[in-house]
C-alpha positions as CSV (number, residue, x, y, z in Angstrom):
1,X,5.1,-0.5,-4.0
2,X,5.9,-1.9,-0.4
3,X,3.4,-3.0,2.2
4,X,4.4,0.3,4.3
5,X,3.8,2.6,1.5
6,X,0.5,0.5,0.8
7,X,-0.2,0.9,4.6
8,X,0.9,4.2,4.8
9,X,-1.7,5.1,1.7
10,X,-4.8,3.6,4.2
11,X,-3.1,5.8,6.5
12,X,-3.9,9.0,4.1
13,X,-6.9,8.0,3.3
14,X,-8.5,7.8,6.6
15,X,-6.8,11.5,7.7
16,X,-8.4,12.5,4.9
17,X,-12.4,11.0,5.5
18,X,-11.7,12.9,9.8
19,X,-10.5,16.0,7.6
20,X,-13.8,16.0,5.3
21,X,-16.0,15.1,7.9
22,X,-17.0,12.1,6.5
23,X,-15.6,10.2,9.3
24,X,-16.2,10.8,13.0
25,X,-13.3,9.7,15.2
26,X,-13.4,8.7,18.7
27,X,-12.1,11.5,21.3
28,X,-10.4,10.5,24.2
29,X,-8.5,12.7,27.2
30,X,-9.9,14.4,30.3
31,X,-8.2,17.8,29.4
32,X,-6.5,17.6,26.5
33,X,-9.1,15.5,23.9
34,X,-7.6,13.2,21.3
35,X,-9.1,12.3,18.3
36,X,-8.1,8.6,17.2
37,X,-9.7,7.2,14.3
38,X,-7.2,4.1,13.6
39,X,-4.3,2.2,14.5
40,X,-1.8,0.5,12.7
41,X,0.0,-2.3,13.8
42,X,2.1,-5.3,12.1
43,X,-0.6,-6.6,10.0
44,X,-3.6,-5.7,11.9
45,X,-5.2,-2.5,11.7
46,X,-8.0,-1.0,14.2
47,X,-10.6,1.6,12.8
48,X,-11.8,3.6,15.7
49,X,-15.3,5.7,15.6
50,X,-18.3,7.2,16.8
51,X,-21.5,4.3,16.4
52,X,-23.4,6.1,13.5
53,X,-24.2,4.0,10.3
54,X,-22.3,6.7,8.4
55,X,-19.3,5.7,9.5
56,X,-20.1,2.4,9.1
57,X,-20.5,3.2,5.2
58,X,-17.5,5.5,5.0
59,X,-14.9,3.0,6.2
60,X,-16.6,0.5,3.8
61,X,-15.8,3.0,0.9
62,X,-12.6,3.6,1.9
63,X,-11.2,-0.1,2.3
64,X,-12.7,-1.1,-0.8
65,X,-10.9,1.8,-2.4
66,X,-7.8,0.6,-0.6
67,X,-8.1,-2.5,-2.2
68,X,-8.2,-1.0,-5.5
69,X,-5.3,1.3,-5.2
70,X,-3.1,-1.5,-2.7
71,X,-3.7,-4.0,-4.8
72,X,-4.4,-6.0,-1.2
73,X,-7.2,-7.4,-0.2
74,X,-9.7,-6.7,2.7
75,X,-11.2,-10.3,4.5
76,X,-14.5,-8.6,5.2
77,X,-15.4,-12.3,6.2
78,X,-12.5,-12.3,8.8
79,X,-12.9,-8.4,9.4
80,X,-15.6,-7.8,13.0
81,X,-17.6,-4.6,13.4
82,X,-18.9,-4.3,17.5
83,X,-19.5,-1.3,20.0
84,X,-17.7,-1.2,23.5
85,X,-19.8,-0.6,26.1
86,X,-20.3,3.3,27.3
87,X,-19.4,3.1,31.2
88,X,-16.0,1.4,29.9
89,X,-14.9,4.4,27.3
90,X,-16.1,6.8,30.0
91,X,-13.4,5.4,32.3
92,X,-10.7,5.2,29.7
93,X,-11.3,8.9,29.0
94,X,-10.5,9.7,32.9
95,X,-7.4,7.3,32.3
96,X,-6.0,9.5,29.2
């Protein structure tokens, strides 16, 4: 299996946590709301949620089953975890 079709498998598995509503995505947009809950890039990849300690857990479950099913591995030690500060998403959202 490639390293697109690996990616591409992270990609299905986080659609699917937003679709079971065991992940809550962050919405953006002023009229129109957008739910993102990750982006993909080269070799970087950006998990985007709501600050609740269930999602904290759910997107731990579901890169360790990545790893698993990839076969790749997940630097937790290299991976971060922080919040953005409120008055800054609230302005993004006007932005959208």
């Amino acid at each position: 299996m490639r390293a697109s079709q690996k990616m591409m498998g992270l990609n299905v598995m986080m659609s699917a946590l937003v679709a079971n509503g065991s992940f809550t995505p962050y919405a953006v947009g002023a009229q129109v709301m957008m739910e993102v809950s990750h982006l993909q890039f080269a070799d970087d990849t950006l998990l985007i949620g709501v600050k609740s300690w269930a999602n904290v857990r759910a997107l731990r479950a579901v890169l360790l089953l990545f790893e698993l099913i990839s076969g790749l591995n997940v630097n937790f030690h290299k991976s971060m975890l922080f919040g953005l500060a409120l008055l800054f998403l609230s302005f993004m959202r006007r932005l959208v």
